[in-house]
C-alpha positions as a Markdown table, in Angstrom:
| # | Residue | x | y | z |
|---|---|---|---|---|
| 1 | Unk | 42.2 | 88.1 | 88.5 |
| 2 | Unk | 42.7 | 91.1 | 91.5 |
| 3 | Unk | 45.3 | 88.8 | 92.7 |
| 4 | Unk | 47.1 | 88.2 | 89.9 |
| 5 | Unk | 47.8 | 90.9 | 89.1 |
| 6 | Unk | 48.6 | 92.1 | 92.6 |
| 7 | Unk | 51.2 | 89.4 | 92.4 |
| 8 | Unk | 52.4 | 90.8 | 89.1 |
| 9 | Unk | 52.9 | 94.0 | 90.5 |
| 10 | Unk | 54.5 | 93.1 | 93.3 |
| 11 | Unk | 57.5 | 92.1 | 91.8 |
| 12 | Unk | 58.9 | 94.7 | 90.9 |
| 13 | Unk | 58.3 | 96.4 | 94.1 |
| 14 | Unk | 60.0 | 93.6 | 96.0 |
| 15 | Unk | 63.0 | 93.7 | 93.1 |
| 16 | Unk | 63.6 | 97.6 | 94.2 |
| 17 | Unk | 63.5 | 97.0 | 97.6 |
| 18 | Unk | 66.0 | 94.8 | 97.3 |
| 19 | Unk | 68.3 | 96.5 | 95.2 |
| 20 | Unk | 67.5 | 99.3 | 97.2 |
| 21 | Unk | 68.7 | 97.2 | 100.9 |
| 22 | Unk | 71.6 | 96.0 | 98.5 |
| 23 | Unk | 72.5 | 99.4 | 97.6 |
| 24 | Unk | 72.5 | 100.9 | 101.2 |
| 25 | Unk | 74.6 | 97.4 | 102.6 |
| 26 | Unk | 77.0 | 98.2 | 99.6 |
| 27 | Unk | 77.9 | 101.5 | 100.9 |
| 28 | Unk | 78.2 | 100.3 | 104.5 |
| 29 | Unk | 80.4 | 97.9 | 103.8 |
| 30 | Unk | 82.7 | 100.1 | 101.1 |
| 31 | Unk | 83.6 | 102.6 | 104.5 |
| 32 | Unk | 84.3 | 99.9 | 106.0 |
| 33 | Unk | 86.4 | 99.0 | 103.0 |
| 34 | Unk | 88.1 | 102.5 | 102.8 |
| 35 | Unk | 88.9 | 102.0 | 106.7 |
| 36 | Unk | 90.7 | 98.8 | 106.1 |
| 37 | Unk | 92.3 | 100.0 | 103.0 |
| 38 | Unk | 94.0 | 103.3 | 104.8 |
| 39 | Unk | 95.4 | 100.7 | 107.9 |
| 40 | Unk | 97.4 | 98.9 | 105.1 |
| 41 | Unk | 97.8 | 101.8 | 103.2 |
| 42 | Unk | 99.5 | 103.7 | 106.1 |
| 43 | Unk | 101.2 | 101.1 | 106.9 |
| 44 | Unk | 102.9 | 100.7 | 103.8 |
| 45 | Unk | 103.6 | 104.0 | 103.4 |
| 46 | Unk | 105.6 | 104.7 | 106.7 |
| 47 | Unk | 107.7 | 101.4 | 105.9 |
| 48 | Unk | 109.2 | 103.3 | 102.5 |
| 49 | Unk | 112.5 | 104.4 | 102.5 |
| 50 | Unk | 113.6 | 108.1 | 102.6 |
| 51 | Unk | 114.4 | 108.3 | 98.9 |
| 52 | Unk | 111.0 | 106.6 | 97.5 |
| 53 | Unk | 109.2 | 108.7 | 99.8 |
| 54 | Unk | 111.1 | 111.9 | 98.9 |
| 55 | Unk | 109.6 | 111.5 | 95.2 |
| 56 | Unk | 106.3 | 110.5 | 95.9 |
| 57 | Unk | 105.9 | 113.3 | 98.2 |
| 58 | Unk | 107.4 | 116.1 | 96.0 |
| 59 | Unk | 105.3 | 114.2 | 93.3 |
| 60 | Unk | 102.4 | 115.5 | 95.3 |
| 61 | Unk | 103.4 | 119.1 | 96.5 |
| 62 | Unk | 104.4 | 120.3 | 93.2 |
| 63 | Unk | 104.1 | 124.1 | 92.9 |
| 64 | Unk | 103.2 | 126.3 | 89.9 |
| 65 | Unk | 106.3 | 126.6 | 88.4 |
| 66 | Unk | 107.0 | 122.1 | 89.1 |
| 67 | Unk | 109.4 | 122.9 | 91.6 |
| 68 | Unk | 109.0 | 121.0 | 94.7 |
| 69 | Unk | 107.8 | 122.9 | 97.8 |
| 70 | Unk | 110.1 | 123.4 | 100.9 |
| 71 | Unk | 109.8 | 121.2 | 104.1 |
| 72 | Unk | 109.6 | 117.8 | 102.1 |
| 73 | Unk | 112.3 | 116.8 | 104.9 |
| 74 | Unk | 109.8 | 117.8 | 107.9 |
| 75 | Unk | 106.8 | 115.8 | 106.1 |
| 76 | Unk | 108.8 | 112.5 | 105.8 |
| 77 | Unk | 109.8 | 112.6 | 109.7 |
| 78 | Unk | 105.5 | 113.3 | 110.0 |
| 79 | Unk | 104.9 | 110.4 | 108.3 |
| 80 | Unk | 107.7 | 108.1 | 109.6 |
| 81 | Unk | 106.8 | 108.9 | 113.5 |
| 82 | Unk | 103.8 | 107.9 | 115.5 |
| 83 | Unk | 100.5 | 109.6 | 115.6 |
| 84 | Unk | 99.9 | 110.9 | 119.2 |
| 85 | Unk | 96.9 | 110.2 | 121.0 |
| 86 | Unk | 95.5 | 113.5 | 121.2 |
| 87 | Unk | 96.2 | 114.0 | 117.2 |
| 88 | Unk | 94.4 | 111.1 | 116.4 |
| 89 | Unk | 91.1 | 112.6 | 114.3 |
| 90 | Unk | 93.7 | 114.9 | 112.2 |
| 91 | Unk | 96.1 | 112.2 | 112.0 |
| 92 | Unk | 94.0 | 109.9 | 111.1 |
| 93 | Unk | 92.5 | 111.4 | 108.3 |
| 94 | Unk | 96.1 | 112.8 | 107.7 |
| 95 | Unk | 96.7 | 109.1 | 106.7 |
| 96 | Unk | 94.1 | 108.4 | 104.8 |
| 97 | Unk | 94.1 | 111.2 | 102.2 |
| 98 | Unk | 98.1 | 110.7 | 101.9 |
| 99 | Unk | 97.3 | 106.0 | 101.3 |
| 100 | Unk | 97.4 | 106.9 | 97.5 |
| 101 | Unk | 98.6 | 110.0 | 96.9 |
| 102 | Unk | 95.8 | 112.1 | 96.3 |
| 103 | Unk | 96.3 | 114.6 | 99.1 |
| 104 | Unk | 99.3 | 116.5 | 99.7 |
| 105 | Unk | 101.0 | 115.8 | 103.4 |
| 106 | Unk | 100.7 | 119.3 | 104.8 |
| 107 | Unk | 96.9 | 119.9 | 103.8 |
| 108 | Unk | 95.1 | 120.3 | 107.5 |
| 109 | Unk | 91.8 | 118.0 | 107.1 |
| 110 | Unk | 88.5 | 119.0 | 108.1 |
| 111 | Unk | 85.3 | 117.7 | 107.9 |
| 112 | Unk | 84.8 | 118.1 | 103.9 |
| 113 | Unk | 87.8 | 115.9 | 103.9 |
| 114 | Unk | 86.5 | 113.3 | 106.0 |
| 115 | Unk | 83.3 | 113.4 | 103.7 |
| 116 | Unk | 84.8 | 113.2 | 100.6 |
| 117 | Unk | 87.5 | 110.5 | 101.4 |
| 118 | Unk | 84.6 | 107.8 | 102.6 |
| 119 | Unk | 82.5 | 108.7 | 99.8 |
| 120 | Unk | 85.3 | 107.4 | 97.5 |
| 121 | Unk | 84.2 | 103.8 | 99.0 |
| 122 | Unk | 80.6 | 104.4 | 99.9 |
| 123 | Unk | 79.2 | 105.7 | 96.6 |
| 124 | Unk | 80.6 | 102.7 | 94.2 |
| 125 | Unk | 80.6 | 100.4 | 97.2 |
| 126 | Unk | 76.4 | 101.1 | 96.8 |
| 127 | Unk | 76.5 | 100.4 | 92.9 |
| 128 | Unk | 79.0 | 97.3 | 93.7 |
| 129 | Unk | 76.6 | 96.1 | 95.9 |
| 130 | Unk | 73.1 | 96.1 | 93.8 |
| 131 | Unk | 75.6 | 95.0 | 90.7 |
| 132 | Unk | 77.2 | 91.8 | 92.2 |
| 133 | Unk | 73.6 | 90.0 | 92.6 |
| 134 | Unk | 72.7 | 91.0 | 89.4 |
| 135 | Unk | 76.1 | 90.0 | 87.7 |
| 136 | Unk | 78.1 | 87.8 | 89.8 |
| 137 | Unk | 81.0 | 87.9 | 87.9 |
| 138 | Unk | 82.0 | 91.1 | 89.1 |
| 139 | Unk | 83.1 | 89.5 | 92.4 |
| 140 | Unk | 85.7 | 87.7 | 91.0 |
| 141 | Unk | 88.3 | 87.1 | 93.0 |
| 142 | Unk | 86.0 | 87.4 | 96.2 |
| 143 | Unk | 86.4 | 91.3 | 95.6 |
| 144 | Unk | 89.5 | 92.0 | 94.2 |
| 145 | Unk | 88.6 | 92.5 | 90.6 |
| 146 | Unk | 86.5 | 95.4 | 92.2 |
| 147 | Unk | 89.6 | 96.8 | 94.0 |
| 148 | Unk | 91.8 | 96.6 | 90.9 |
| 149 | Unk | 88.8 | 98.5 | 89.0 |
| 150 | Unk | 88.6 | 101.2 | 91.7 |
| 151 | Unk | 92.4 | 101.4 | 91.5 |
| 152 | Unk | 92.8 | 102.0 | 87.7 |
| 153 | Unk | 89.5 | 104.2 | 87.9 |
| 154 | Unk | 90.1 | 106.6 | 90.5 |
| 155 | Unk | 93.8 | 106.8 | 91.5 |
| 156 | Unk | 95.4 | 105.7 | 87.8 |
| 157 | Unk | 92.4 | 108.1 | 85.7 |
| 158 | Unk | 90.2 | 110.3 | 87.3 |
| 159 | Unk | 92.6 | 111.9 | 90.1 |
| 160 | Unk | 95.3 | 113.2 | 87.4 |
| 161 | Unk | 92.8 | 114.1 | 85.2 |
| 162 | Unk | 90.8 | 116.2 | 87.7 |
| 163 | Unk | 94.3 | 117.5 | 89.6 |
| 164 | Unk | 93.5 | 116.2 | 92.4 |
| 165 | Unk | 97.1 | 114.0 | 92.1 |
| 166 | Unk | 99.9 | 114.4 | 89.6 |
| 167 | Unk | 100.1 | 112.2 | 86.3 |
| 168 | Unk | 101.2 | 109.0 | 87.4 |
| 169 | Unk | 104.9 | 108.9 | 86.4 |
| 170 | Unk | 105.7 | 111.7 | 88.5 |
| 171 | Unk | 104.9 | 109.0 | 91.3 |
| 172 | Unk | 107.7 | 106.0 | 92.5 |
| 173 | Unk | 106.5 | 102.3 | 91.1 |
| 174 | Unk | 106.5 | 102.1 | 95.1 |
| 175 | Unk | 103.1 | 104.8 | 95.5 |
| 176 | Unk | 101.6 | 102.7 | 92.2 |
| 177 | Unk | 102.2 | 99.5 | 94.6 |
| 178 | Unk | 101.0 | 100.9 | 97.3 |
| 179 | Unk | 97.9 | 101.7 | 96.0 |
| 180 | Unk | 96.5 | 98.7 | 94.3 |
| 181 | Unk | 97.3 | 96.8 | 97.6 |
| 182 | Unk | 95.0 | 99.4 | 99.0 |
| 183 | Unk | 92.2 | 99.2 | 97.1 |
| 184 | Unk | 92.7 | 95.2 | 96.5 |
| 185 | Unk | 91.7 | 95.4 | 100.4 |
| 186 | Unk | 89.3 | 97.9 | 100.2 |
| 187 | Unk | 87.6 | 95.6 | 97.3 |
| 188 | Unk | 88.0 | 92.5 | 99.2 |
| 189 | Unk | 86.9 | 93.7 | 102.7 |
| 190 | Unk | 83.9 | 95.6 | 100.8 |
| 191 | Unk | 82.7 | 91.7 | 99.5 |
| 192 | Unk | 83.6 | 90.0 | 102.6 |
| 193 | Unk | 81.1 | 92.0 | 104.4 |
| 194 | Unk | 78.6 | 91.5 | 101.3 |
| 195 | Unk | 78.7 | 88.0 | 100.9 |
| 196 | Unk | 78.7 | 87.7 | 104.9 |
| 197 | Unk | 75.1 | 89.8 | 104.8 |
| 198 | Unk | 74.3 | 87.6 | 101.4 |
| 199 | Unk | 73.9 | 84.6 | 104.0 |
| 200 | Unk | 72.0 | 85.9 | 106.9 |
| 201 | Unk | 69.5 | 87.1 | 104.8 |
């Protein structure tokens, strides 16, 4: 009798521990995710053309009055040129907040930043990762139905209605683009990594 009910409660034990492992691979692999999403993000962003990237630029450095600020001209060259090496931590993080919009280009970064921008992937990469075993059909599209969900959720909702971007048709179709590709990788590498740590244990 001791030991069945022992077993009994067990169960649950083991069932937390598990969601619990799932929970803390989930938000290893979303920074991993929001890494891989700012590459291709960057990338796509310094590949824009002048005009595109004049808009979605002055979409983001809108004053009080809605005019655009001045220097728009000095923040494309930033983001059309190389990062130096020695500008690399700035610049990176530079990159990343600017992948979607959500960051104006002339903000400095600092470690707040840095915190905030990972935490975007880690904190629903965690619940993505103790959902998917229970409901599997949330990885449809071996991630990208997650991506497309973060996308609409975060950039297309919550950023304009927060004010942490501008409503989304003060943006280029290009930005919108840009973004979904984004987080289609960030959703993507986030259940790569998941399904890779689904088989070795």
């Amino acid at each position: 009798m001791n030991n069945h009910h022992t077993i009994r409660e067990g169960v649950p034990v083991a069932g937390l521990r598990a969601a619990g492992i799932d929970m803390v691979l989930g938000a290893a692999a979303g920074a991993v995710g929001v890494w891989a999403m700012d590459q291709l993000g960057w990338l796509m962003l310094r590949s824009e053309n002048t005009q595109t990237l004049t808009r979605d630029l002055g979409a983001r450095d809108r004053d009080a009055d809605g005019g655009v600020q001045a220097g728009i001209a000095a923040q494309i060259h930033g983001v059309q040129e190389d990062v130096s090496s020695g500008d690399v931590p700035d610049g990176a993080l530079k990159k990343a907040t600017q992948v979607s919009g959500v960051s104006p280009t002339n903000q400095r970064p600092g470690p707040g930043a840095t915190v905030f921008h990972y935490a975007l992937g880690m904190l629903p990469g965690a619940l993505y990762g103790a959902i998917r075993r229970i409901r599997p059909s949330v990885r449809t599209g071996s991630g990208v139905l997650y991506g497309v969900a973060l996308f609409m959720v975060m950039d297309e909702t919550a950023a304009p209605l927060t004010g942490i971007a501008s409503a989304p048709g003060r943006y280029p179709w290009q930005a919108h683009a840009r973004g979904l590709a984004a987080h289609i990788v960030l959703g993507m590498t986030t259940e790569t990594l998941l399904h890779a740590t689904d088989r070795l244990r």
